[in-house]
C-alpha positions as CSV (number, residue, x, y, z in Angstrom):
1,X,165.5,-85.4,40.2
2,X,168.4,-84.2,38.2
3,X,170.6,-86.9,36.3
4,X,174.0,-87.4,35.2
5,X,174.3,-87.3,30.7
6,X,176.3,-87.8,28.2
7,X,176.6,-85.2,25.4
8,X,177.4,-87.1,22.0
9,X,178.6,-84.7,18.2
10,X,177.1,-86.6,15.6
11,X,178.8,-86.6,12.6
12,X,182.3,-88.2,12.8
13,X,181.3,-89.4,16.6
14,X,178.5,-91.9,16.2
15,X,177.8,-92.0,12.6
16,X,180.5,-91.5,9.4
17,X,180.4,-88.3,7.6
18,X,180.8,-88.7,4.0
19,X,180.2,-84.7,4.2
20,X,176.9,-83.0,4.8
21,X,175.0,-86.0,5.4
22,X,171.3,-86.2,4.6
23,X,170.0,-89.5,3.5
24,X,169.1,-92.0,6.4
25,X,169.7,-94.4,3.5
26,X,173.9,-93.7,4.1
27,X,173.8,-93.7,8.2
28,X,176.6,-96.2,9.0
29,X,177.4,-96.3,13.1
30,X,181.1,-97.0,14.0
31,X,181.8,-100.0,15.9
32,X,181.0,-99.8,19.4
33,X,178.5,-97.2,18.8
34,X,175.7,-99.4,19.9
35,X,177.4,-101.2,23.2
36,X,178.7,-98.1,24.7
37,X,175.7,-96.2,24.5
38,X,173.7,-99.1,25.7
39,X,176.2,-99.3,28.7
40,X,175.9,-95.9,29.4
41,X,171.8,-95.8,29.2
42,X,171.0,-98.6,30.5
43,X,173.1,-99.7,32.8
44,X,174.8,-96.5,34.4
45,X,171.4,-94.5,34.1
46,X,172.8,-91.5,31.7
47,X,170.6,-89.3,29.9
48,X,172.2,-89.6,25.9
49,X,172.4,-86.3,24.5
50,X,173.1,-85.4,21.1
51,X,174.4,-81.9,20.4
52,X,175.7,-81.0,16.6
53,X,176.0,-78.4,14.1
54,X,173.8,-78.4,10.9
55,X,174.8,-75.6,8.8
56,X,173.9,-77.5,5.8
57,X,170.5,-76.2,6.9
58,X,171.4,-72.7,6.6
59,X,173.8,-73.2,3.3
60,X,171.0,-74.9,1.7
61,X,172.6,-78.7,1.1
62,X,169.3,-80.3,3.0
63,X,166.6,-79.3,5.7
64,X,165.8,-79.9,9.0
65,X,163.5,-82.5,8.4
66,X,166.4,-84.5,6.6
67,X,168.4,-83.9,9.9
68,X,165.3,-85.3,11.4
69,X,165.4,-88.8,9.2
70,X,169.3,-89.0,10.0
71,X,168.5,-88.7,13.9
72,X,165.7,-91.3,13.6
73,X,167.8,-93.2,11.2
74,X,170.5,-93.6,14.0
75,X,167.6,-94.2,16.8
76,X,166.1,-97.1,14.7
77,X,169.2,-98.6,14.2
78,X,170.0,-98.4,18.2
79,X,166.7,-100.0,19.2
80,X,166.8,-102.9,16.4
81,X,170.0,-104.1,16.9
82,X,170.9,-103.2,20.6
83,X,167.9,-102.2,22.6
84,X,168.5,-99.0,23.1
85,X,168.5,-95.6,22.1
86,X,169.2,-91.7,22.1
87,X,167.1,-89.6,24.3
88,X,166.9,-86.6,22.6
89,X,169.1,-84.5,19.9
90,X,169.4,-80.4,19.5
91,X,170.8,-79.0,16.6
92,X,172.0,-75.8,15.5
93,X,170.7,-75.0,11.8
94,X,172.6,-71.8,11.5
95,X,176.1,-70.5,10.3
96,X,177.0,-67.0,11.2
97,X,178.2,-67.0,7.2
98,X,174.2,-67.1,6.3
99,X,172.7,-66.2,9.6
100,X,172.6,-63.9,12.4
101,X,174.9,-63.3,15.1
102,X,171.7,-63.9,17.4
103,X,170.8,-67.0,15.5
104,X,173.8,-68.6,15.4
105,X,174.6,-68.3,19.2
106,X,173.5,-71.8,19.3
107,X,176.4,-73.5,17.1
108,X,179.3,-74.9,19.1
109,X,181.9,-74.1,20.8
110,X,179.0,-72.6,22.4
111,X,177.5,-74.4,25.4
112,X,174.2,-72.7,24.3
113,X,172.7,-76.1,23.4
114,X,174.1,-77.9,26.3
115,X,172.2,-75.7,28.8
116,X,168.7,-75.7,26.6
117,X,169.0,-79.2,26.8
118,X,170.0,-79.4,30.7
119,X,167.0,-77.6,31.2
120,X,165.0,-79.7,29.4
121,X,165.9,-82.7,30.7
122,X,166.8,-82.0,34.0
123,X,170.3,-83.0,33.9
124,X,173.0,-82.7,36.1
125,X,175.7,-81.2,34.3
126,X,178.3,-80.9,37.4
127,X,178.4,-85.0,36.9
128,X,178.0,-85.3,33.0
129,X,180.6,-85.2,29.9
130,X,180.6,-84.2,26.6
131,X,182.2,-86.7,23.8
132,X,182.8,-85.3,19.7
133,X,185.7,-85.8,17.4
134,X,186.4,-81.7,17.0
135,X,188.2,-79.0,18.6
136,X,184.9,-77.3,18.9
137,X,183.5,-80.5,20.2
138,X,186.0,-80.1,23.2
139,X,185.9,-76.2,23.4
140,X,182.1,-77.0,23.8
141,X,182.2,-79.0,26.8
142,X,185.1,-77.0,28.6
143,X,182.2,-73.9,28.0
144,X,179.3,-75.8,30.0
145,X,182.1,-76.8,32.7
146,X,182.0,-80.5,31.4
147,X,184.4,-83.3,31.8
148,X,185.3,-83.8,28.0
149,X,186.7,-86.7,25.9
150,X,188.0,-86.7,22.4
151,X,187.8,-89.3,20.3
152,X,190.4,-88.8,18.0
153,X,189.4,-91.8,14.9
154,X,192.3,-91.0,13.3
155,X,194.9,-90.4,15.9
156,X,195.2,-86.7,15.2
157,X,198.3,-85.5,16.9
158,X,197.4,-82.1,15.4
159,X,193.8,-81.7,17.6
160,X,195.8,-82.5,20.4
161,X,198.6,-79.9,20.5
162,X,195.8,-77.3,19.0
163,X,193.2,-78.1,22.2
164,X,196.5,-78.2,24.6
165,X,197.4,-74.6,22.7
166,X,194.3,-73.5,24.3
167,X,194.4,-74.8,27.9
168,X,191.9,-77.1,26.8
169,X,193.1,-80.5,26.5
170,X,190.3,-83.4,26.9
171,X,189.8,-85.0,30.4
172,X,190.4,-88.1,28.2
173,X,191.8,-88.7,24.4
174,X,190.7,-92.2,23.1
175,X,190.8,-94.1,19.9
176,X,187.0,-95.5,19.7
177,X,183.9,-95.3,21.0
178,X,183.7,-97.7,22.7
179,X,186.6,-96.6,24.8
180,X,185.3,-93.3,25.4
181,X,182.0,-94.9,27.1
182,X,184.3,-97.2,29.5
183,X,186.8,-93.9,30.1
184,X,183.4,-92.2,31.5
185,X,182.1,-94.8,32.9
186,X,185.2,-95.6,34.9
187,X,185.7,-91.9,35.5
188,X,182.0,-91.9,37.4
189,X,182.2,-94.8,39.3
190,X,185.4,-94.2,40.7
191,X,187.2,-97.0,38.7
192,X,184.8,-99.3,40.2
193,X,183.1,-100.7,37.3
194,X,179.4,-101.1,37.9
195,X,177.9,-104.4,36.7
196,X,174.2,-105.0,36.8
């Protein structure tokens, strides 16, 4: 049976970027982080899907296994302190700059990912969203026909008018993450909130 998900960007979404991140030692989670996916897992039943760009990988900063520690950096933090956790995360390694056209088909703004991961999982991406904090983020979801919010940490009027530029301004534009999970959730239940 095909399910409903949640498509999270890493870096700048869930965790804080000091820039190129590679040590599980410096994964910090912003607020929220932990509640909203656990409210989006396990009580509304979504698949949580990660989907980022790593082209650290391909510019030589750190390697995939390092993305690897990050991911189960985040995970172990999600199960310790709130029970939960990530079902799965893809990530594109490459950068057109050091890769192939071919190989790098699979960095957003393309939904390459997205559908890999549909398939995968069997998810049902006419009722799923994508959440991230960068144009690309949003161009992403609009590209695998996805409801889309941004959350916009600083208050970026600039993302805005650029996505909006594009005809593709987010199905919602919140200030945390938390407020992005209760934006979908509301969205999916029909504004009817539901409580286990």
């Amino acid at each position: 049976m095909l399910q409903p998900a949640v498509f999270f960007d890493r870096d700048n979404t869930i965790n804080y970027d000091s820039g190129y991140i590679s040590d599980p030692n410096l994964v910090r989670l912003f607020d929220g982080v932990g509640e909203g996916i656990a409210k989006l897992k396990d009580e509304q039943k979504f698949k949580i899907v990660v989907i980022s760009n790593q082209s650290g990988i391909a510019r030589g900063y750190f390697t995939e296994n390092d993305v690897i520690a990050v991911n189960e950096k985040i995970n172990s933090i999600l199960k310790l302190n709130f029970n939960t956790e990530i079902d799965a995360f893809y990530f594109c390694p490459f950068h057109p700059q050091f890769s192939s056209k071919e190989d790098s088909k699979c960095r957003k703004p393309s939904p390459f990912l997205v559908f890999k991961a549909a398939e995968e999982l069997n998810i049902d991406l006419s009722k799923s969203y994508f959440v991230g904090d960068s144009i690309s983020d949003i161009e992403c979801g609009f590209n695998a026909n996805l409801k889309t919010v941004l959350v916009n940490y600083e208050n970026d009027k600039g993302k805005i008018i650029s996505l909006k530029n594009i005809n593709k301004t987010p199905t919602f534009i919140v200030d945390n993450f938390l407020n992005a999970c209760d934006s979908i959730i509301s969205d999916f239940t029909g504004g009817k909130l539901l409580v286990k």
